[in-house]
C-alpha positions in Angstrom: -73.4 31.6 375.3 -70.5 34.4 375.4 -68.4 31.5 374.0 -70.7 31.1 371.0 -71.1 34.2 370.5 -67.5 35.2 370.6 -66.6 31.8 368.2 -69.3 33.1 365.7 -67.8 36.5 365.6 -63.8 34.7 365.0 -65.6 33.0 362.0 -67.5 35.9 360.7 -64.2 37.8 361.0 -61.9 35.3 359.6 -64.5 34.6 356.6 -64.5 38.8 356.0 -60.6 38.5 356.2 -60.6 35.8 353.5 -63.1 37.6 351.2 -61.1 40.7 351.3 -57.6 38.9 350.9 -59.4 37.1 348.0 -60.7 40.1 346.4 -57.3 42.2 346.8 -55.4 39.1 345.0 -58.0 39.0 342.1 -57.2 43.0 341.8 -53.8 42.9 341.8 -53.9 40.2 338.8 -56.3 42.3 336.9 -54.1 44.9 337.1 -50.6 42.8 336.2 -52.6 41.6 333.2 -53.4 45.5 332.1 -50.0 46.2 332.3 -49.1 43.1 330.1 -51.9 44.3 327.7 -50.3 47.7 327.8 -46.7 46.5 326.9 -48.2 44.2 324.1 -49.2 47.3 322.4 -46.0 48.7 322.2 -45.6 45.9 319.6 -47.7 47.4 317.2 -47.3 50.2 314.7 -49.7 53.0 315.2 -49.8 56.2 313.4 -50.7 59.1 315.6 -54.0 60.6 314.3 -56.3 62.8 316.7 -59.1 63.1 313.7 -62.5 62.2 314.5 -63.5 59.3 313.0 -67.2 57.8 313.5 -67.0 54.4 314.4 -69.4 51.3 315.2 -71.1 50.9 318.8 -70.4 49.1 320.6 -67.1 47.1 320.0 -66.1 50.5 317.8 -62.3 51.4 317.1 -60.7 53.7 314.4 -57.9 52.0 312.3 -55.7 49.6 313.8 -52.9 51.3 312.4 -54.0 55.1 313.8 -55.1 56.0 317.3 -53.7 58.4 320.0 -52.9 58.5 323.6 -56.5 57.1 324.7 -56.7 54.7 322.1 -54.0 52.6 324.0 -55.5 52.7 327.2 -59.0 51.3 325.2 -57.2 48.6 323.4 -55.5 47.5 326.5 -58.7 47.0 328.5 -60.3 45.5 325.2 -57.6 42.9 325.7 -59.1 41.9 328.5 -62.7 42.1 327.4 -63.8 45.4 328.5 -65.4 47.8 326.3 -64.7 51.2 327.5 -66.5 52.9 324.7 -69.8 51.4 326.2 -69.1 51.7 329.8 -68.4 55.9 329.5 -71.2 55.7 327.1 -73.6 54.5 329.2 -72.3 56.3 332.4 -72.5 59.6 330.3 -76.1 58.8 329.5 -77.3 58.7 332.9 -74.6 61.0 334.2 -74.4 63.5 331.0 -74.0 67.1 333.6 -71.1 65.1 335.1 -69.3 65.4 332.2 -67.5 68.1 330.7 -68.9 67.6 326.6 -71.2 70.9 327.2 -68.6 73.3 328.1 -65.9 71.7 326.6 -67.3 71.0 323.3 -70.3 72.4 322.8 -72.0 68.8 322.4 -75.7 68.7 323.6 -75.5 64.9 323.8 -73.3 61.8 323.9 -71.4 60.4 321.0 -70.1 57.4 321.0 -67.7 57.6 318.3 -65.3 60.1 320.2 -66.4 60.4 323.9 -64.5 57.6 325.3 -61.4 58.8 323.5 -60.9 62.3 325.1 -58.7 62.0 328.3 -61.1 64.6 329.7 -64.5 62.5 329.6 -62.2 59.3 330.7 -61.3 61.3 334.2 -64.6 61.8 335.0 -65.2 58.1 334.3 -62.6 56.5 336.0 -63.2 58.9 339.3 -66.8 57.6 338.9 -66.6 54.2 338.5 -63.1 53.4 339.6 -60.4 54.6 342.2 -58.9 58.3 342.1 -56.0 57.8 343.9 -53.3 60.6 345.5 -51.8 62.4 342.9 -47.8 62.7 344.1 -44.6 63.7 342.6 -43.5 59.9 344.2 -42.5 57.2 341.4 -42.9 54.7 344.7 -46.7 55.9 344.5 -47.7 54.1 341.5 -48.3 50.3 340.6 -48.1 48.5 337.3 -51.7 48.7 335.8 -52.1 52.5 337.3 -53.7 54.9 335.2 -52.1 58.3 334.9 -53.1 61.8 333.3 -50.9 64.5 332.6 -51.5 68.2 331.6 -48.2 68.5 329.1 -48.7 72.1 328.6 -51.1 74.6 328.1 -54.0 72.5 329.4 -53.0 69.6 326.8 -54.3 66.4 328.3 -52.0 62.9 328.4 -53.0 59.6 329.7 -50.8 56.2 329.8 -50.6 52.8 331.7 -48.1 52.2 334.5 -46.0 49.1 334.0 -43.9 46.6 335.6 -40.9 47.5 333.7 -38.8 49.9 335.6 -36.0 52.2 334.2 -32.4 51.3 334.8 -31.4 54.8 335.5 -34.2 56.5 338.1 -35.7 52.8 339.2 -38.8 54.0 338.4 -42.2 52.2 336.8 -42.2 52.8 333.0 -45.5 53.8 331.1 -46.7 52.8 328.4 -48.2 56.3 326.4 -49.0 57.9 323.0 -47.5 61.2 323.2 -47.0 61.1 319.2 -44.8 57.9 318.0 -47.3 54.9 318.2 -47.4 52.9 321.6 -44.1 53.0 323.7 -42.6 52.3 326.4 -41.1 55.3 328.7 -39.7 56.4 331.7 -42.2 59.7 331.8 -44.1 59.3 334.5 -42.8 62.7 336.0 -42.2 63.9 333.3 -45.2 66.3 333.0 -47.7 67.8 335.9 -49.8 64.7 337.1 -53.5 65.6 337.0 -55.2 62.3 337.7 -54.2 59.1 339.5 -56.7 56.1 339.0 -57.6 52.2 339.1 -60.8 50.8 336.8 -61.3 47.4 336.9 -64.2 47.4 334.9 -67.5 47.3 335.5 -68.8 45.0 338.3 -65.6 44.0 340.1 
C-alpha cells in the first residue's frame, strides 16, 4: 500500500512538473512573439499625437498614422489578438475605485475611447490582471516582451516593450517606445526612473 501510495504521489508530481514546464514554455513564446510585434512597429510611421480622439468599441484605434507611447504597446498585443481597450474597459467597469480616472481626471465613469491609452489606467491593469514584477536599476532584470513604465520628469508617464535586441555598447535589452518620434527602437531602459515592471499575457492564460 505505501508503494502505491508513494508511486501515485511520483506521478501526481511528475504530471504537476510537466504542466508547469508546459505552461512556462507557452509563456515565454507569448512573450518572444510580443517582442517581435513590438519591433514590427518600429516599421511603421507614426506621428506623435496625444489628442483625444473618440474611437469605435471594441476593436477601436485612432489613425494608423498617429498614436503615442501606449498606442504601441496596444497595437503590439492587437497583433497577437488581444484587445486591450476591452480588457481595461471591462476590468475598469467592475473595478472603477481601483482606478485613478476620479482623481486624475475628474471622469465619473469609464470611456473607452481614451482609458486604455493613459500609462496610468494601464498600471493598474497590468498589476491587476498580470505580473508586477521588481522594479531594479538591473538591465539583467528584464526579458524581451517585459513591460516597463517610466516617470521622465515631473510626474510625466512612459511605457515601452522590452526586446530581444540588445545594444552593442551597454549589452543591454532594447525597448521599443514612443517618447515623440513614431515607434523606435532604443537602448533607454535606464534611461528614466522605472515606476512599473510587468508581464500580461492576456486574459485567461
Amino acid at each position: 500500500m505505501l508503494i502505491l501510495v508513494a508511486a501515485m504521489r511520483a506521478t501526481l508530481s511528475a504530471a504537476s512538473l510537466q504542466i508547469h514546464s508546459t505552461e512556462s514554455s507557452a509563456h515565454r513564446e507569448f512573450l518572444q512573439r510580443l517582442a517581435d510585434a513590438a519591433v514590427e512597429r518600429t516599421h511603421h510611421s507614426v506621428r506623435y499625437d496625444p489628442s483625444y480622439v473618440r474611437i469605435p468599441y471594441p476593436g477601436g484605434d485612432v489613425a494608423a498614422d498617429t498614436g503615442v507611447c501606449t498606442d504601441e504597446v496596444i497595437r503590439a498585443y492587437r497583433a497577437l489578438g488581444i484587445d486591450l481597450q476591452k480588457e481595461v474597459h471591462e476590468d475598469m467597469v467592475k473595478n472603477y475605485p481601483a482606478y485613478p480616472g476620479k482623481r486624475a481626471w475628474m471622469l465619473s465613469q469609464p470611456d473607452t475611447s481614451i482609458d486604455h491609452r493613459r500609462v496610468p489606467n494601464l498600471m493598474v491593469f497590468f498589476s491587476r490582471q498580470g505580473e508586477a514584477l521588481a522594479i531594479t536599476a538591473r538591465g539583467e532584470d528584464y526579458s524581451p516582451g517585459d513591460l516597463v513604465t517610466w516617470d521622465l520628469g515631473g510626474g510625466v508617464p512612459h511605457i515601452g516593450i522590452v526586446t530581444d535586441h540588445k545594444s552593442e555598447q551597454t549589452g543591454r535589452y532594447m525597448v521599443v517606445h514612443n517618447i515623440g518620434r513614431g515607434p523606435m527602437l532604443e537602448d533607454v531602459l535606464l534611461n528614466w526612473k522605472i515606476t512599473g515592471h510587468y508581464r500580461y499575457f492576456g486574459p485567461n492564460r
